[in-house]
N, C-alpha and C positions, 0 to 999 in steps of 0.2 A: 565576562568580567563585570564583577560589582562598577554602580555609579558608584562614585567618590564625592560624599556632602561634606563639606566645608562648615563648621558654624563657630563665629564670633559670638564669643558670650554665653558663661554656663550657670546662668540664673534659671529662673522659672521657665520661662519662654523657650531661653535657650536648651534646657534641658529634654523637655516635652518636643523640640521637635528635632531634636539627636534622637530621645525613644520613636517618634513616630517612620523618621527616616528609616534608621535602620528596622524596623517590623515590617515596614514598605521593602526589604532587603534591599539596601544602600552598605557600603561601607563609608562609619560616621567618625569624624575626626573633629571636638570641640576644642576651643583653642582658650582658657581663660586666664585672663590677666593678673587675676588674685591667686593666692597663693593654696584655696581650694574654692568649688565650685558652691553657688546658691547661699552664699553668706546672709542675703537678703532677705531669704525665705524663712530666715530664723527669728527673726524680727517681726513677722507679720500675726496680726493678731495680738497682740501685746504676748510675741511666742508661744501663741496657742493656734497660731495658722487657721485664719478664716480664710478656707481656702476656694468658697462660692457662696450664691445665693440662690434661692428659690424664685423671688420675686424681682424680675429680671426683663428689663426691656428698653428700647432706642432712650427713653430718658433717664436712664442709670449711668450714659456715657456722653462725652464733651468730643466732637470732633468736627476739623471746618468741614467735613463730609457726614453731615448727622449719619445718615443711612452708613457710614463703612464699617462700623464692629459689627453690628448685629448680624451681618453679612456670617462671618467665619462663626457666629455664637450660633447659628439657625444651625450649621453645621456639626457644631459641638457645642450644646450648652450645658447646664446643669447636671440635667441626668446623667449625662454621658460622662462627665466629669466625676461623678460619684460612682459611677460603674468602674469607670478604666482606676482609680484607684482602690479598690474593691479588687482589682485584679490586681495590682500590686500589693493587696495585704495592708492594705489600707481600710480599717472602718472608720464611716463618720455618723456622726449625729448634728441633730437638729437644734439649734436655739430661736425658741419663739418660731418655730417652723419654717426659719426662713435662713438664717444664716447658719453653715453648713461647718463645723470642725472634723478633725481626726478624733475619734474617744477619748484616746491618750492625752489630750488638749495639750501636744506638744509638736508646734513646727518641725523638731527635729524629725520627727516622724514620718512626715510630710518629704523632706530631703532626701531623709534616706531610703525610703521605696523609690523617689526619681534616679538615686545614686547604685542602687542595687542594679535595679530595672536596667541601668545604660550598662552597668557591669557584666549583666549575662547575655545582654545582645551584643558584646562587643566593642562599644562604642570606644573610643579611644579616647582618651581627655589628656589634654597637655594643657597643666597647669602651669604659672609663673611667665607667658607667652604674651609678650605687645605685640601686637601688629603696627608694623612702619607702614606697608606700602602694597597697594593691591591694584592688578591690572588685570585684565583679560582679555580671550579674543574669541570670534564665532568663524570658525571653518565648517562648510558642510552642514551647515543648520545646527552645529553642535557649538556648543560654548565651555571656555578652559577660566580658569581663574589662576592666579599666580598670587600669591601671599606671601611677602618679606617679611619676615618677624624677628622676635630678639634672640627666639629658639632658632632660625633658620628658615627656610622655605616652605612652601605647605603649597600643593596643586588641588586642585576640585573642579569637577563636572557642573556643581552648582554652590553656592554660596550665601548661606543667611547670617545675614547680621539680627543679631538677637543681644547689640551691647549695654540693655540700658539706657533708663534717663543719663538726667546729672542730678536724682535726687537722693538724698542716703550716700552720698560720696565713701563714705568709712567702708561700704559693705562692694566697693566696687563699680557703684554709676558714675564713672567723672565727667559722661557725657563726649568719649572718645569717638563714638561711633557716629555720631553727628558728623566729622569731619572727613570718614570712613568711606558715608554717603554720599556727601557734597563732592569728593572724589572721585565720586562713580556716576556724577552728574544731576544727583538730588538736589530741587530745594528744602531746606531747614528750616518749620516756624520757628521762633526765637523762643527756645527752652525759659520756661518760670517757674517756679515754684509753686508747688497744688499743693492741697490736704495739708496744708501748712496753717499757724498761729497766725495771727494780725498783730501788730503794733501799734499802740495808740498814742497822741496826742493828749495830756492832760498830767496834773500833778495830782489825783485820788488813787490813781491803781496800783501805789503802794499799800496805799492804807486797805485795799481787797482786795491784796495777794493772796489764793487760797480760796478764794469763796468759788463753790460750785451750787449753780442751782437753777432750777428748768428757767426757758425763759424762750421769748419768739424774737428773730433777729431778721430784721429787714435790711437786706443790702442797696446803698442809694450811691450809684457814680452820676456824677452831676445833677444830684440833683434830684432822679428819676430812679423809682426803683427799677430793681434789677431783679431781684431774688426774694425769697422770706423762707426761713429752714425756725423748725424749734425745737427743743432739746435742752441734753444738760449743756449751760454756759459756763465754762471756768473761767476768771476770773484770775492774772497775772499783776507781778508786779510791772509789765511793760504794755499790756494790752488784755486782748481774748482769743480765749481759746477752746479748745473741745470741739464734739462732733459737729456740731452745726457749722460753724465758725469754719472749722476743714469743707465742708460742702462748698461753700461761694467761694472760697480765699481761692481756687482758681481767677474768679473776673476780678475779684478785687488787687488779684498782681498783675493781672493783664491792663486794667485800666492806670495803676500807678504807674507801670510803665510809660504809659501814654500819655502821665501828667495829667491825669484826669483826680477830681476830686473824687475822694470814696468817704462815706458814712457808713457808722452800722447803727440802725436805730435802736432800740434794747427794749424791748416790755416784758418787766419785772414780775407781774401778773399777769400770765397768757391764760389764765382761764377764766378770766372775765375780758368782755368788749368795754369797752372807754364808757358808756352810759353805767354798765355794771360796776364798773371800778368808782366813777364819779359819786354814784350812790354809795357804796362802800365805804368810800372814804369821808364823805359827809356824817354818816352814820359815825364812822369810826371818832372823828372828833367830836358829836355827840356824845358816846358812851363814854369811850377813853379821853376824851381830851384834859381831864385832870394830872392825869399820867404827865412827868418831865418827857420831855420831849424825846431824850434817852431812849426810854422806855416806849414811846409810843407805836411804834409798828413792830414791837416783841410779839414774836408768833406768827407774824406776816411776812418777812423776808430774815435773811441773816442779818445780826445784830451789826454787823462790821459795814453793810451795805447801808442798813436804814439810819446809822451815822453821817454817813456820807451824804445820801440823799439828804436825810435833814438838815447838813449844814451847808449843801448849798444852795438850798432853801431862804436859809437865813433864820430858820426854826431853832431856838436857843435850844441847846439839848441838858441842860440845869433848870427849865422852865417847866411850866405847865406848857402844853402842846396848844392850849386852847385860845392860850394868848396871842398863836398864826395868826397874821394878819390875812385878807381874800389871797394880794397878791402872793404870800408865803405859800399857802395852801393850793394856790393855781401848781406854783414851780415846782411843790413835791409832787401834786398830779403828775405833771410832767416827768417826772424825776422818774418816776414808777412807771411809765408808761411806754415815755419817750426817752428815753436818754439817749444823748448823742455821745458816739464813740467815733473821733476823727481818727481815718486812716491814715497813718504817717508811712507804714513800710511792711510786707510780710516779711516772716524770719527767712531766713536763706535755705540757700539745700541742704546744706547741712539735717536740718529740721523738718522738710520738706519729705511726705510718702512718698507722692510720686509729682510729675512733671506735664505741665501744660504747655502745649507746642510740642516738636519735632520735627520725624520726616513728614513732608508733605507728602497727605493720603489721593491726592486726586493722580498722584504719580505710582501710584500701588493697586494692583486689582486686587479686590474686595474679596473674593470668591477663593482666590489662591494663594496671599503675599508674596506673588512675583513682581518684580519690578517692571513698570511699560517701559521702561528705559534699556534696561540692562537684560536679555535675558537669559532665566539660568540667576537669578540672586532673586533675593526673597529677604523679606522683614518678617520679625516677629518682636511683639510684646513692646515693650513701656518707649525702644525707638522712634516707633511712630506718634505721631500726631494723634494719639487718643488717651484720654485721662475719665475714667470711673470715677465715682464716688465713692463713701465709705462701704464696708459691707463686703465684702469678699470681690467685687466687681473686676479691681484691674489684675487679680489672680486668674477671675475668669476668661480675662482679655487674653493675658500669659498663655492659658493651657489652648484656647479656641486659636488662639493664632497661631503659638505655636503647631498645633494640632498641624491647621492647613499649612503652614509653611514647610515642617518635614516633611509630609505625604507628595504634595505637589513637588518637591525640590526632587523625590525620587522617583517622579512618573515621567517630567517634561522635561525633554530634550533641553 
């Protein structure tokens, strides 16, 4: 008789390891709550599904256990990830040799070889399905699971929860499975909001709502940097945002929770160092300083930004520029270098890619996502306690975990 795999949740994770169970010959029974399976995977990539990376390693991921992804990624990283979809009829290519699309540059694409793929192995999907209530027991060195749901009962030999953060909520993460775990004796770090916007403190980021344009952002919680990412910076009417901005806003929700003070420092000109800039800008009020003040740094950052700095400066922007006084000319130094962006709050989950916290990793073996707790259940994907960067990374997390947790759910007793 077939093992009987159980799996909560038919996102990325959860689907990868229904295909790997059942190829392990398991018979696979997914259970999703939405009304069809991988809503989420459509989304990814601005729905062009960056679905990995090439340049890939321990500092690509956030977790209290550094060492626990790279564990299942040694097992299944990159290559392999482009091979096995390659086997489902799947081609991808390369951007800038590093981050990995479908040709098609269409997530659907991506879905539907995961949705084919469970379709001719079998796999079973009961969509529209809460899960209330899960128990289990170990007779014989073997272990049963019992699942009450809104569809009715559900039995399994083994059980992975594969339900999702609580980030993207619309697409299905409400963060249920958290509670799932906790039930089955897990602890839970306290889910935040990652790869999320910042929120600032100030009354100018109306006036540069809109503006995009490279720049280096030092992250400072009390005080003490934290971080420094650069990149393009957008520029909101409430705060910042863009890629960079997504890399830290993991610690900077971690610290706000904490009631810790968060900064983000801003330099306006990251291709020059502060001596570089210093001389630049002396030069610049040399040449141009006839220029109204308006006009003065036209051609050096966006017009709507060198407004801004300049009037809080105190640089009349109807003047000549030249008429700065030392201290005026310090503050736009500043202005261009340093700006200070106070964190007041990241945006919610709503807004949020993926999620910082979960299940606690030091309660999960590395090598298998089996539970040291429970065994016979198994984690995969954005549940636990691991959060990637941008760049195709917590896709990779998805399929590597996934990977191990179907295979292993259909080998161990």
């Amino acid at each position: 008789m077939k093992k009987q795999v159980l799996i909560i949740g038919g996102g990325a994770s959860g689907l990868t390891a229904a295909i790997w169970a059942a190829r392990s010959g398991s018979a696979v029974t997914v259970l999703e709550h939405m009304d069809r399976v991988g809503k989420k995977i459509l989304s990814t990539g601005n729905g062009r599904c960056n679905l990995t990376n090439a340049k890939i390693d321990k500092s690509c991921y956030h977790c209290t256990e550094p060492d626990f992804p790279m564990e299942a990624i040694r097992q299944f990283g990159w290559k392999d990830t482009l091979r096995w979809f390659s086997s489902m009829g799947v081609l991808c290519k390369s951007r800038m040799d590093t981050y990995y699309y479908p040709v098609s540059d269409q997530a659907s694409s991506v879905l539907d070889a995961l949705r084919l793929e469970t379709g001719r192995l079998g796999v079973k999907v009961v969509t529209g399905c809460v899960p209330e209530k899960i128990s289990w027991e170990r007779k014989k060195g073997k272990s049963r699971f019992y699942l009450q749901s809104s569809q009715g009962r559900f039995t399994g030999d083994a059980l992975i929860l594969a339900c999702g953060s609580k980030a993207a909520p619309n697409t299905g993460s409400d963060g249920s499975g958290y509670a799932l775990a906790e039930s089955l004796g897990h602890s839970v770090i306290k889910p935040l909001p990652a790869l999320v916007q910042l929120r600032c403190q100030g009354k100018h980021y109306a006036q540069m709502a809109g503006i995009r344009t490279e720049a280096r952002l030092t992250l400072l919680i009390s005080g003490k940097k934290k971080c420094a990412e650069e990149g393009e910076l957008q520029l909101t009417d409430y705060g910042i945002s863009g890629i960079p901005v997504f890399q830290f806003s993991r610690f900077a929700a971690r610290a706000l929770d904490e009631r810790k003070k968060v900064q983000v420092m801003i330099d306006f000109l990251p291709l020059m160092d502060n001596e570089e800039s210093q001389v630049f800008l002396r030069e610049r009020f040399a040449e141009f300083g006839w220029r109204k003040g308006e006009d003065f740094l036209t051609g050096v950052v966006h017009k709507k930004l060198a407004h801004v700095l300049l009037s809080m400066a105190g640089i009349p922007l109807g003047e000549p520029a030249e008429h700065a006084t030392k201290k005026q000319r310090a503050m736009l130094f500043r202005g261009l270098k340093e700006y200070e962006a106070l964190v007041s709050s990241v945006n919610p989950f709503a807004n949020a890619q993926v999620c910082c916290g979960g299940v606690d990793t030091s309660q999960v073996n590395p090598h298998t996502m089996e539970s040291r707790l429970v065994p016979g259940l198994f984690f995969a994907g954005e549940i636990l306690d691991v959060d990637g960067k941008c760049g195709g990374y917590n896709l990779q997390w998805a399929w590597s975990s996934g990977r191990a947790a179907g295979t292993q759910a259909s080998v161990k007793g």
